[in-house]
Backbone and ligand atoms as CSV (ligand in chain L), in Angstrom:
chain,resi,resn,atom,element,x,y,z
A,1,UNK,N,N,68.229,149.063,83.341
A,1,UNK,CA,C,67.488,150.056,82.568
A,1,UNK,C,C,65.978,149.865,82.797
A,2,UNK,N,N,65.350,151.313,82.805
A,2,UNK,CA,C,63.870,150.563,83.058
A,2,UNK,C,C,62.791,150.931,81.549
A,3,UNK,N,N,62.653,149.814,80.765
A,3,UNK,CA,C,62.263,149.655,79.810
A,3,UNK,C,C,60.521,149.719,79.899
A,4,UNK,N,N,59.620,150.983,79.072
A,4,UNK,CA,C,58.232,150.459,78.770
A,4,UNK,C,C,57.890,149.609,77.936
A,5,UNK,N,N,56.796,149.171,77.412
A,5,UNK,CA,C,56.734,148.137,76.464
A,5,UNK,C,C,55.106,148.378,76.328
A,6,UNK,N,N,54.772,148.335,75.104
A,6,UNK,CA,C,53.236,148.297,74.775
A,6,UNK,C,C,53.165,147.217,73.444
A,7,UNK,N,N,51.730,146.945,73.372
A,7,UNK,CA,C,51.374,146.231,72.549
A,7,UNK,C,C,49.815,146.326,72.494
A,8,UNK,N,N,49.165,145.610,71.250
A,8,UNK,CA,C,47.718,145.701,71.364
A,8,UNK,C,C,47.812,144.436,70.980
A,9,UNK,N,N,45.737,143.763,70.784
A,9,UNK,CA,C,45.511,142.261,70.792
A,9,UNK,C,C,46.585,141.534,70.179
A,10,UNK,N,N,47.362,142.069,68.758
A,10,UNK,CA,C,48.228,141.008,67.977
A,10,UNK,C,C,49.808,140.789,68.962
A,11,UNK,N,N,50.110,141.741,69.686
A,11,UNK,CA,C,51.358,141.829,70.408
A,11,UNK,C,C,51.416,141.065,71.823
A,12,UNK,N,N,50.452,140.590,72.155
A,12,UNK,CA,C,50.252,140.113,73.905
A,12,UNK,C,C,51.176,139.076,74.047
A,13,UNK,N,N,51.314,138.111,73.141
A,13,UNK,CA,C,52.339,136.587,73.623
A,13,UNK,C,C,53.430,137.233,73.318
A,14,UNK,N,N,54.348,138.054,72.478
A,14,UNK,CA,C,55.915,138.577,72.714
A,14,UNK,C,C,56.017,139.485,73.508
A,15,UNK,N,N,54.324,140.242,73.777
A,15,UNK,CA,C,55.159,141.138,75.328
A,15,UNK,C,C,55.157,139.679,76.015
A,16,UNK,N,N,54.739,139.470,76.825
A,16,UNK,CA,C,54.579,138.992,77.911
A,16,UNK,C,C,56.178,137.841,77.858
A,17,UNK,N,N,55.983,137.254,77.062
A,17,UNK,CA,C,57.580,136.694,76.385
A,17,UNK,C,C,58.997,137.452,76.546
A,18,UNK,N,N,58.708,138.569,75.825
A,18,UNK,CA,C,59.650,139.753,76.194
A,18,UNK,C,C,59.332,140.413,77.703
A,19,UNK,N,N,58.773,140.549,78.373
A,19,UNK,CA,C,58.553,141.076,79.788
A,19,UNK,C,C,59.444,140.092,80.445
A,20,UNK,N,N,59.348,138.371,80.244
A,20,UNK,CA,C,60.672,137.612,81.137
A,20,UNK,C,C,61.608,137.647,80.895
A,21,UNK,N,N,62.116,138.147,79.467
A,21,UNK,CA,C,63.441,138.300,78.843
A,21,UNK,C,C,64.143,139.096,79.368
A,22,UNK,N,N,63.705,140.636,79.409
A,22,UNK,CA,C,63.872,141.409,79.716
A,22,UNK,C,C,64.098,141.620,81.493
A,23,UNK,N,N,63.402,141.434,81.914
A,23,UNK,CA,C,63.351,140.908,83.234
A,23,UNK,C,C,64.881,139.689,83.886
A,24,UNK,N,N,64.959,138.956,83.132
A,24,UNK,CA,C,65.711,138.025,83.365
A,24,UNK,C,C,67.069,138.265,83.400
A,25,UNK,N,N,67.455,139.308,82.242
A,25,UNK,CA,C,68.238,140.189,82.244
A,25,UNK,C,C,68.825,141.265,83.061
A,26,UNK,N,N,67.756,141.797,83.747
A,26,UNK,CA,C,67.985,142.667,84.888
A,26,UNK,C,C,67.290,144.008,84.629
A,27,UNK,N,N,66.862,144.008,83.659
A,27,UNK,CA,C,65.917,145.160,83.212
A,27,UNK,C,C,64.524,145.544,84.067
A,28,UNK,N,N,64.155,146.938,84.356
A,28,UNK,CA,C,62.688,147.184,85.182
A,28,UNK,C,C,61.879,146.814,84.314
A,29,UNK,N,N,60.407,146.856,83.900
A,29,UNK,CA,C,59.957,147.120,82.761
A,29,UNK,C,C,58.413,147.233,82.953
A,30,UNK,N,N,57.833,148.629,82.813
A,30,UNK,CA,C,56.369,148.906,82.682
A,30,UNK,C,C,55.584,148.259,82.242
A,31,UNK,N,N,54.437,148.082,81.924
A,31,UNK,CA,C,53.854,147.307,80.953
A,31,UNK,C,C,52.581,148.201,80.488
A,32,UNK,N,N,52.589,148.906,79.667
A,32,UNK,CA,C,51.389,149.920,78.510
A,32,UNK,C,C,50.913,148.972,78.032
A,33,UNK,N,N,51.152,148.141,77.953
A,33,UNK,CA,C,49.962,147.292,76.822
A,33,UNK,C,C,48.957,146.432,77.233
A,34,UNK,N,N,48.001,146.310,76.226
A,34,UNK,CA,C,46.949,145.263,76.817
A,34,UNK,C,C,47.383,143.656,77.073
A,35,UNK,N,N,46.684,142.921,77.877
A,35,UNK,CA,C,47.029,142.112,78.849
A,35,UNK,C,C,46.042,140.638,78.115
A,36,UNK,N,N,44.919,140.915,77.054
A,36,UNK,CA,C,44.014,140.219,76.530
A,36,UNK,C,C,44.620,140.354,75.104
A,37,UNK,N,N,43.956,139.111,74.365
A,37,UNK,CA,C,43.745,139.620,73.051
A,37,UNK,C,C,42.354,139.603,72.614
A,38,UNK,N,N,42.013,140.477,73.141
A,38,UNK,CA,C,40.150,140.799,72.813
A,38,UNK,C,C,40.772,142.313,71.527
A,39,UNK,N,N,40.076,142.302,70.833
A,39,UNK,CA,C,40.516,143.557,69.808
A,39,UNK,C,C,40.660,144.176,70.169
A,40,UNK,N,N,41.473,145.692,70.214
A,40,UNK,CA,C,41.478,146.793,70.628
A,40,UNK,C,C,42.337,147.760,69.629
A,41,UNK,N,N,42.521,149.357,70.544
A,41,UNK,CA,C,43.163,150.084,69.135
A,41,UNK,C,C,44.349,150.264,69.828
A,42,UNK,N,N,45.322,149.960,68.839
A,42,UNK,CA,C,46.860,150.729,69.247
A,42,UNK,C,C,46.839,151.785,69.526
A,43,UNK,N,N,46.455,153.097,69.710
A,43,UNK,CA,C,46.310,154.319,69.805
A,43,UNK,C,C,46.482,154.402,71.322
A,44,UNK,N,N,45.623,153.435,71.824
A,44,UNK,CA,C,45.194,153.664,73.273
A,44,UNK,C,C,46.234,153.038,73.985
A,45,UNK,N,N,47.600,152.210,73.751
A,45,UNK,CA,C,48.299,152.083,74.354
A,45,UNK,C,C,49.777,152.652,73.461
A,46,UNK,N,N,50.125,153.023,72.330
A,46,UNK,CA,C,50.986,154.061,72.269
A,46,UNK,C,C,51.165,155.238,72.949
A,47,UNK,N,N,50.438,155.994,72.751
A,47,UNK,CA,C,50.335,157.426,73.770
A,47,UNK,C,C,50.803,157.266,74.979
A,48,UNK,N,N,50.370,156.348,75.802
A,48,UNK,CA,C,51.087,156.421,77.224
A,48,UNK,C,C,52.259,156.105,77.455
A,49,UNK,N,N,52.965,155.339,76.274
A,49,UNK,CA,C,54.428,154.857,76.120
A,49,UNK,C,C,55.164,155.905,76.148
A,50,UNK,N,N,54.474,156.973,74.302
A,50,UNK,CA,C,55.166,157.798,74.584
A,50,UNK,C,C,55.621,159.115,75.458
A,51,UNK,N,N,54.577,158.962,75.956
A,51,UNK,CA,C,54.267,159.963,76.817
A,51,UNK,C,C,55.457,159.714,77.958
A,52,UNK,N,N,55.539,158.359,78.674
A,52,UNK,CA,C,56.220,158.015,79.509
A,52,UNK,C,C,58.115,158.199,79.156
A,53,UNK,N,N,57.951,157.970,77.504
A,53,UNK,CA,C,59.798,158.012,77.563
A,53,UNK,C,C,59.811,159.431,76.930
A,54,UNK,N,N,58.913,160.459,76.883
A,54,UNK,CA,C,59.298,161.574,76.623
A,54,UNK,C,C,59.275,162.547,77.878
A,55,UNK,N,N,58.575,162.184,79.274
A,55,UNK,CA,C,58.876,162.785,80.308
A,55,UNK,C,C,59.713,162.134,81.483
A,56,UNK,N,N,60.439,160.831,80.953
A,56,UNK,CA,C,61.833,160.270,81.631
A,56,UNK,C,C,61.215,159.207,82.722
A,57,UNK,N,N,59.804,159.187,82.566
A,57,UNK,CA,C,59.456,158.099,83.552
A,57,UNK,C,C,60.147,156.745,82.999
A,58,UNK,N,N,60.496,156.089,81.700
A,58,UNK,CA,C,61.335,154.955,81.262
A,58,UNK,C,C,62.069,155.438,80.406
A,59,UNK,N,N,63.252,154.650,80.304
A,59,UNK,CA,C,64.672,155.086,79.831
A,59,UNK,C,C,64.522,155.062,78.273
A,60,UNK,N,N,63.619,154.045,77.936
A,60,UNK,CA,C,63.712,153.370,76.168
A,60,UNK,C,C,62.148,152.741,76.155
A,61,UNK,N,N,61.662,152.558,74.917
A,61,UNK,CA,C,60.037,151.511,74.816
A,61,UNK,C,C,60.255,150.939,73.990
A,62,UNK,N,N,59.351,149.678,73.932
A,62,UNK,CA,C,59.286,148.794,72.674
A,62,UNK,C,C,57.696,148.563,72.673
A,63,UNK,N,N,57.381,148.880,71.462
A,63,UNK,CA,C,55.847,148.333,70.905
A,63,UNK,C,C,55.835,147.524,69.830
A,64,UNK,N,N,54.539,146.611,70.130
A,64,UNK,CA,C,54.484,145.215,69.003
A,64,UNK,C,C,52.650,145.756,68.491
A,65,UNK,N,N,52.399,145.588,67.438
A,65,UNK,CA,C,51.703,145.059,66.918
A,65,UNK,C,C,51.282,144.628,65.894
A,66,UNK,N,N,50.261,144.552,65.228
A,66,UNK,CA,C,50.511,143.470,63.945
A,66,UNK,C,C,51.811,143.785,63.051
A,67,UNK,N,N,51.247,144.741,61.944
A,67,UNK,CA,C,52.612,145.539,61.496
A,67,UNK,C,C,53.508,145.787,62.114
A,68,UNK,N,N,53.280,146.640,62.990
A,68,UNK,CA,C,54.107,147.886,63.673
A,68,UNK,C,C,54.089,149.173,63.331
A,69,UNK,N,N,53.335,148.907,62.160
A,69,UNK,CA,C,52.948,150.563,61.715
A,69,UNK,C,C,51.682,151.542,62.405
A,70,UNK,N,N,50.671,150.822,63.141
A,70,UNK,CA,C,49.844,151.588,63.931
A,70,UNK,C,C,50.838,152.265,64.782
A,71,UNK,N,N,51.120,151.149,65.512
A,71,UNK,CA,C,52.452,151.635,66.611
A,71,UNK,C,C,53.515,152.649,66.202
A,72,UNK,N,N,54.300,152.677,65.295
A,72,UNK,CA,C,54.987,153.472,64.684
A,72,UNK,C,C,54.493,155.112,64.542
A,73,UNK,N,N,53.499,154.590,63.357
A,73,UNK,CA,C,52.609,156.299,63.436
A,73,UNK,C,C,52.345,156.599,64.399
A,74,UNK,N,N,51.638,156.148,65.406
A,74,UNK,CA,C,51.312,156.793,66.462
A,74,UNK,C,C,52.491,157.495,67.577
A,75,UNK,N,N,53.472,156.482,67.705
A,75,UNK,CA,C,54.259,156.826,68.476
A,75,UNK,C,C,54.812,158.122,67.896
A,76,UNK,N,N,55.449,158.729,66.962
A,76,UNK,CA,C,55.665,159.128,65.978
A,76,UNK,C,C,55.166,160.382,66.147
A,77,UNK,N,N,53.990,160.592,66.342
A,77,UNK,CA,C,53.431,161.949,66.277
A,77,UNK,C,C,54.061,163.047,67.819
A,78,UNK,N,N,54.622,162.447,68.440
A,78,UNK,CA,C,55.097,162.550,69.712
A,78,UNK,C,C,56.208,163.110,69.373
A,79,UNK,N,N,56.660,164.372,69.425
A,79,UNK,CA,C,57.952,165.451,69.208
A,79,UNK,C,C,58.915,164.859,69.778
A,80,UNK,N,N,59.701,163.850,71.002
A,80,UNK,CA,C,60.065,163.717,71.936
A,80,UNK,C,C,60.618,162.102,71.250
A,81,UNK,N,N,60.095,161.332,70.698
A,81,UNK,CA,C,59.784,159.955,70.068
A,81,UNK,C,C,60.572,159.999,68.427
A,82,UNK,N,N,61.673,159.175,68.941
A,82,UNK,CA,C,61.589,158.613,67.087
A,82,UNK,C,C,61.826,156.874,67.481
A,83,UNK,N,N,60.797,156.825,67.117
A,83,UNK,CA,C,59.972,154.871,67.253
A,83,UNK,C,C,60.254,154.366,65.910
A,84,UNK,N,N,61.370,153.618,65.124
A,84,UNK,CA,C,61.604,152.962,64.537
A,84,UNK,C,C,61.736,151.542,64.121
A,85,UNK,N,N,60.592,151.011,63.368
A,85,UNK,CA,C,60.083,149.556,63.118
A,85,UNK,C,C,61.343,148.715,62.421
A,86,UNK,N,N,61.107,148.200,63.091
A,86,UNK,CA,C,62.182,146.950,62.735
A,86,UNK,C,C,61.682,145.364,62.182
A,87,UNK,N,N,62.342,144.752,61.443
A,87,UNK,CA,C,62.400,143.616,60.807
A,87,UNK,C,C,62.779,142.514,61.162
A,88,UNK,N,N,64.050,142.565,61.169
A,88,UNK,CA,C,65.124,141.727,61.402
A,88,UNK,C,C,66.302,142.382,62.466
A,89,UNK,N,N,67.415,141.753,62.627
A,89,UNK,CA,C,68.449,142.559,63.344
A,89,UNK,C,C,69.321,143.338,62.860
A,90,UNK,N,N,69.305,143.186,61.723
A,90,UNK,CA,C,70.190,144.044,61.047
A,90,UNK,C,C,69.645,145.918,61.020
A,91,UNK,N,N,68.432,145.649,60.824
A,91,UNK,CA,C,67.561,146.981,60.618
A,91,UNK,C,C,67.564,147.409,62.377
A,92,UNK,N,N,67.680,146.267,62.934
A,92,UNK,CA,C,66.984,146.773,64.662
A,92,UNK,C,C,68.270,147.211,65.294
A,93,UNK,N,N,69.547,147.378,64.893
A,93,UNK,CA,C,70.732,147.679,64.630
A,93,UNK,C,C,70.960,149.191,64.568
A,94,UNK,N,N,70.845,149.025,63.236
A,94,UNK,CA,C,70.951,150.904,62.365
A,94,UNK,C,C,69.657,151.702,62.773
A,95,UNK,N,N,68.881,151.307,63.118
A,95,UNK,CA,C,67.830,151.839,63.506
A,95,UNK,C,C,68.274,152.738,65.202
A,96,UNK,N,N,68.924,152.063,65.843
A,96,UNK,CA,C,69.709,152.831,67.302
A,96,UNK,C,C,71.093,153.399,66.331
A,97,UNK,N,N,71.864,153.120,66.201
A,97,UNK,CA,C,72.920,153.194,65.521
A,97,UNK,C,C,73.203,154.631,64.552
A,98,UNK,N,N,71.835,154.656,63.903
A,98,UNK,CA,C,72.039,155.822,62.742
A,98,UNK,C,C,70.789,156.919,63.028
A,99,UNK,N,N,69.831,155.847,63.480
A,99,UNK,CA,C,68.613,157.247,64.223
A,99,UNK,C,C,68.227,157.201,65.473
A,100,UNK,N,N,69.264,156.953,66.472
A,100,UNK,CA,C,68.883,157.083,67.980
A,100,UNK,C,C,67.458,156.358,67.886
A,101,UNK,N,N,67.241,155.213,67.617
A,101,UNK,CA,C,65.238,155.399,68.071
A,101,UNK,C,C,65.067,154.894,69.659
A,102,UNK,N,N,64.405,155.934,70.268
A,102,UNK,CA,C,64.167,155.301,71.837
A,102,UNK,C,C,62.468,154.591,71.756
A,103,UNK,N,N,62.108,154.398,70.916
A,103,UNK,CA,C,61.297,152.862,70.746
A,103,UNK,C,C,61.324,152.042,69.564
A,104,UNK,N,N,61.874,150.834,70.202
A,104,UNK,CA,C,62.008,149.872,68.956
A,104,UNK,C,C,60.226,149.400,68.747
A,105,UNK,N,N,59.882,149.379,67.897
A,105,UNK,CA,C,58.882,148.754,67.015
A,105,UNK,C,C,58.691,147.354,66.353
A,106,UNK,N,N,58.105,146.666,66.784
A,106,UNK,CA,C,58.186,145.111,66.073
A,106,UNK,C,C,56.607,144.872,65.483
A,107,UNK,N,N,56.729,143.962,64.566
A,107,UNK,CA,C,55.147,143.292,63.844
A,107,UNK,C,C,55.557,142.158,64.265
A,108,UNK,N,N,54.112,141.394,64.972
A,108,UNK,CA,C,54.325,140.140,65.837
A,108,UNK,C,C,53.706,139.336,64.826
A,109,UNK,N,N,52.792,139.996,63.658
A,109,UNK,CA,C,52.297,139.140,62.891
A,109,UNK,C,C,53.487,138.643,61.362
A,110,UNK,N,N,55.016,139.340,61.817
A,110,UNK,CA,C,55.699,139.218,60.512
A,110,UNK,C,C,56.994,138.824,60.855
A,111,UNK,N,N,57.627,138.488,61.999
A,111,UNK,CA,C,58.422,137.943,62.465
A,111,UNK,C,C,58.105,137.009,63.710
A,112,UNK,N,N,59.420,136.019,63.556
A,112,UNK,CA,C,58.898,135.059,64.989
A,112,UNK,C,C,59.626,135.249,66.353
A,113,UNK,N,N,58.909,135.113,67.115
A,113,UNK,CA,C,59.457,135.370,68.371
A,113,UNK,C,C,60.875,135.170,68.583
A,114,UNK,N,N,61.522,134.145,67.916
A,114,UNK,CA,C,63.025,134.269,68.114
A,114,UNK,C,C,63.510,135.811,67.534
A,115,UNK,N,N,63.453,136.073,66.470
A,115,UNK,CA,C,63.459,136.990,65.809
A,115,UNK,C,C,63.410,138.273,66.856
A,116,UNK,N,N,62.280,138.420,67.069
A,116,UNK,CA,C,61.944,139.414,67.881
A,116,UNK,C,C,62.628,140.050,69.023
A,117,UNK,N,N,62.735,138.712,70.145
A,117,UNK,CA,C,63.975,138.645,71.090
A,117,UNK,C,C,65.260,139.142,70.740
A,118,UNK,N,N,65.743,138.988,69.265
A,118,UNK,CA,C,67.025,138.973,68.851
A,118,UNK,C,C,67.244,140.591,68.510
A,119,UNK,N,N,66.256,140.776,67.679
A,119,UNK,CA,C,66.271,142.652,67.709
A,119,UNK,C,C,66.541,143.304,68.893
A,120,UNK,N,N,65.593,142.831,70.004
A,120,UNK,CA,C,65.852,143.485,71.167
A,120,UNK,C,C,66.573,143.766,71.781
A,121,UNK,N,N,67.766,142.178,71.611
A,121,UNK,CA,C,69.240,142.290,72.352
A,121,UNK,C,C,69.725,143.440,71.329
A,122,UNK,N,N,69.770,143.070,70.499
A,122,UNK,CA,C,70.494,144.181,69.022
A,122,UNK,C,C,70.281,145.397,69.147
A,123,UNK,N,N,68.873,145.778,69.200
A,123,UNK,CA,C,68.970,147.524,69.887
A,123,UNK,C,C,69.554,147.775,70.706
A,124,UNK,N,N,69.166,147.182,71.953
A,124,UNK,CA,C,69.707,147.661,73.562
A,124,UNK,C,C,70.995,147.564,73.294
A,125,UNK,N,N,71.682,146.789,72.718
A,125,UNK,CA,C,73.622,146.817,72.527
A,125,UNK,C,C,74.087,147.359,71.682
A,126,UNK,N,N,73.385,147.928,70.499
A,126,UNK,CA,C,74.303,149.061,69.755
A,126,UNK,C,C,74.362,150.334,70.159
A,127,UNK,N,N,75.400,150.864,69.516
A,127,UNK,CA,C,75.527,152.505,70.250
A,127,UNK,C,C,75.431,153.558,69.283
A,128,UNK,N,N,75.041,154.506,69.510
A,128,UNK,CA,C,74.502,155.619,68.217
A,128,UNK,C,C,75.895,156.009,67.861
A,129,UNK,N,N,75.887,156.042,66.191
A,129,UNK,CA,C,77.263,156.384,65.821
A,129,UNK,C,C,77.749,157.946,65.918
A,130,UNK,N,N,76.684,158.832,66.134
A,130,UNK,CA,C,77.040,160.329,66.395
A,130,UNK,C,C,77.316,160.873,64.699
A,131,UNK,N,N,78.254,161.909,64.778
A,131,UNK,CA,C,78.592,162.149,63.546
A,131,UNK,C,C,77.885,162.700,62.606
A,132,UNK,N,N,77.496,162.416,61.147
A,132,UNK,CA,C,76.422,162.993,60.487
A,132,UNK,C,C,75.088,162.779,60.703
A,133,UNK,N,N,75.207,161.266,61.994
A,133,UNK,CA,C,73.450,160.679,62.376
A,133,UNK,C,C,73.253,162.246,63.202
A,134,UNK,N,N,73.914,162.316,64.128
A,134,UNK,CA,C,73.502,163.550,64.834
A,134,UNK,C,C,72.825,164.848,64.356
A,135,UNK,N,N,73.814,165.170,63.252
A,135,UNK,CA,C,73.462,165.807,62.420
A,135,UNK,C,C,71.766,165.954,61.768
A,136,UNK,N,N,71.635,164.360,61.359
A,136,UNK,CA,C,70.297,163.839,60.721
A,136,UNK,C,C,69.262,163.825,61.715
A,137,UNK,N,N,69.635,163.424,63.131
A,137,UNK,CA,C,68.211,163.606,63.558
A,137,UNK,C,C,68.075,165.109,64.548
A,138,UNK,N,N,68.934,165.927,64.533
A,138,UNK,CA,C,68.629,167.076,64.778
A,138,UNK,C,C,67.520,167.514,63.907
A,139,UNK,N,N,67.629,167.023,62.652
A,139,UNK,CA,C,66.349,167.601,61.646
A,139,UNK,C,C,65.103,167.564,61.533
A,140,UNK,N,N,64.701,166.284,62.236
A,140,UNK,CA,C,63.562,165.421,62.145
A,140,UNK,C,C,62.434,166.483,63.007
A,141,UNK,N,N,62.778,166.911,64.368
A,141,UNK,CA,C,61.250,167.947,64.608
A,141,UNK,C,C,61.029,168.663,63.888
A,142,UNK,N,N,59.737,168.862,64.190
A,142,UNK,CA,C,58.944,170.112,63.076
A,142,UNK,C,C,59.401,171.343,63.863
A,143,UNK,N,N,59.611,171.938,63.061
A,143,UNK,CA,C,59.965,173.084,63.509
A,143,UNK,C,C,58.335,174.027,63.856
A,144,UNK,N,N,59.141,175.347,64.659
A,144,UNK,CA,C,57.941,176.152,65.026
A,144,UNK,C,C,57.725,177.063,64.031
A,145,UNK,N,N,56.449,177.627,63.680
A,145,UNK,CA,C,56.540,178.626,62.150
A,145,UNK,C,C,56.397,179.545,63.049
L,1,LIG,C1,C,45.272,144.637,64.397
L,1,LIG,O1,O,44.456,143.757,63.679
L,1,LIG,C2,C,46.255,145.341,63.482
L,1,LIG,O2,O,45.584,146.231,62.658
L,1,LIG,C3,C,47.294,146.055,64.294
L,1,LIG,O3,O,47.922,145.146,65.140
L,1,LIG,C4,C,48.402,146.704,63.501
L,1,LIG,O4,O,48.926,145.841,62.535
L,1,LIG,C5,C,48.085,148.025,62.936
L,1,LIG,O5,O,48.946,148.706,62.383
């Protein structure tokens, strides 16, 4: 699968962590995110993520940063994107499972890298249950007035 991945200053040691994981695995994987942790804004590396898994250049994304809520909102505003933040594995689970999300979302400042890794396997291996989820995220674009 060829996976993007972004992050800003708080996200750089689990990408780069997650870039060998992923990798090691057999996965392609882009890299949107910054490469320093000199400050910067999430804005400026969401957009190109989503941009990228909404015109099929990568299959799925994952963004880290502090929260995950810069990342989230931003990704988010993207018609094409439902980027769902995750916790733990249980959430990083139902999160593919019940709302298709083709970017998982992590806070690098609120879980630990084991953690993190572990969501990842957990998304990429669950399967959307279909059914009334289908139903549910048919709803989610805005419609045109
Ligand atoms: C950076 O300090 C922090 O604001 C950012 O990583 C994120 O948590 C924003 O939502």
């Amino acid at each position: 699968m060829k996976i993007g991945i972004c992050n800003d200053h708080a996200g750089v040691e689990y990408k780069f962590k997650l870039i060998k994981y992923l990798k090691g695995k057999g996965h392609e994987v882009v890299n949107f995110g910054t490469d320093t942790t000199d400050s910067c804004d999430y804005a400026d590396f969401a957009h190109p993520l989503a941009l990228a898994v909404e015109n099929g250049e990568v299959d799925k994304g994952i963004a880290i940063c502090g929260t995950g809520n810069g990342m989230a909102i931003t990704l988010n505003k993207h018609q094409g994107i439902r980027a769902g933040l995750a916790w733990n594995t249980a959430v990083a689970h139902l999160v593919k499972s019940h709302n298709l999300a083709n970017v998982l979302v992590m806070p690098a400042r609120f879980v630990s890298y084991r953690m993190a890794v572990s969501m990842v396997r957990e998304w990429l291996a669950a399967e959307f249950e279909g059914g009334r989820h289908e139903r549910r995220i048919a709803k989610i674009p805005v419609k045109e007035k």
